[in-house]
Every structure is written in C-alpha cells, then in structure tokens.
Steps between C-alpha positions, in 0.01 A plus 500: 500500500607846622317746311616803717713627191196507261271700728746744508553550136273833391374507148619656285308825334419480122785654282227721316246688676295824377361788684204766315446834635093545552406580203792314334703823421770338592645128573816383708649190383723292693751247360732277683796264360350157440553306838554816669860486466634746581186603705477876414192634273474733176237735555320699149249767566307547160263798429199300309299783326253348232670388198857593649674310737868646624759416701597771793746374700685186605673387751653223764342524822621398798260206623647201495265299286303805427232656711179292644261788377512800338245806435486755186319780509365658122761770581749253444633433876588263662463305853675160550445302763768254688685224349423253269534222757317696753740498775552838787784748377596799353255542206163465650385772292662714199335791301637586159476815312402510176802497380601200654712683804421384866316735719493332810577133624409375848570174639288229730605683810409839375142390419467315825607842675295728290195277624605497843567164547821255528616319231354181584152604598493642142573186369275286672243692406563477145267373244657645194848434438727505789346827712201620278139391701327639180545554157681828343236737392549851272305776622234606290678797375805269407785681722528290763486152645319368799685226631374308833759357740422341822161644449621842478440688235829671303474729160801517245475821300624429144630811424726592831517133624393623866369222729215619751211311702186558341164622606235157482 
C-alpha cells in the first residue's frame, strides 16, 4: 500500500492556542475556523490586570493556519514566529505593536541572511520549527528577543522591530 500521500500530510495546529506575557500582563489568543477552513487565524491580545481582563485589539493575521509560536512581552508586544504548518516563507518572524499594527515582518530567507548562512543550511540546522536551533527567549529586561538560527545568535527588539546578531 502506497503510503507516500500520508507522510506528506502535516498536522494540523490546534484552532485555539494562548500566549501570557511574563508575568501574565497580557495573553494572545489564537483562534482558527474549525478544520482550518479557510486556513487564516484570529488573533486577540488581552491586557489581564488582576480582577480585569480587556480586550485591546483584534485582528486577522496573515499566517495561513496561524503562526507556529508566538512571544508577548508584559508591555503588550508581540513576536510571532513562522507558520502554523512550519514551512520556509515570508513570515518567519512578525512583531506587533501594541496596538496590534505590524512593525516589521521578515521572511525564511531574511533570517537565513541576517545569520549569514543560505537558506538551506538554516534549515538543516533547525531544531525548533523550521529554522530556529533553539528556543525564543525575552531578554531579561523584556524589549527584545534572542532568537538562535543556524547557531547564530539574532535579537528582535519589540519596540522598533530591528533584527541584529547578538553578543553570546
């Protein structure tokens, strides 16, 4: 039995997923149509002070089936990370304001050059996701995050949405 077509069938992401700042100042939720048709997320940044939770913003965002990962900072910002089915392309990384506007966006290619490496060296060397080789981490201070690519090291600043190496 050919089971060629079944190995390439990606699962599917959850419809709901939730994201909490820190400190839990603030959580992104993530909903998606049941079945993922059609495949395009609602994203709802709430600010969750003790004893009052509020909506501040919502909005449609562009990953098809939502992104893989995201990170919220307890200033309300937020990084997202690729797509929900993990594949190379042009939303490898997205940083929201706090009001919900996009700050920056770069794609696969743009990681892979701001680490100095092609585009498939950076994803064999993945181990998180589809070019990550580490986990996201939020600076201590909470205005940036370190991502590692290829074994590079690369810092998102929440506020501006600049990409840099980092210092190890």
């Amino acid at each position: 039995m050919d089971t060629s077509s079944q190995q390439d069938v990606k699962a599917l992401p959850p419809d709901f997923r939730s994201f909490s700042s820190p400190a839990g100042a603030y959580v992104l939720e993530l909903r998606g149509p049941r079945g993922w048709r059609p495949p395009q997320a609602q994203a709802e940044l709430f600010s969750a002070r003790p004893g009052a939770r509020r909506s501040v913003w919502t909005k449609p965002l562009p990953h098809r089936y939502g992104p893989a990962q995201a990170v919220v900072s307890d200033e309300g910002l937020v990084l997202l990370l690729d797509e929900g089915l993990r594949t190379p392309g042009p939303l490898a990384v997205a940083v929201l304001a706090r009001d919900g506007s996009e700050t920056a966006r770069y794609s696969t290619s743009g990681i892979a050059k701001a680490a100095g490496v092609t585009l498939p060296a950076l994803i064999k060397s993945a181990r998180v996701g589809i070019w990550m080789s580490a986990p996201p981490a939020m600076t201590p201070d909470g205005a940036a995050v370190v991502l590692e690519a290829a074994g590079v090291q690369l810092k998102v600043e929440l506020h501006s949405g600049r990409l840099s190496r980092s210092r190890k």
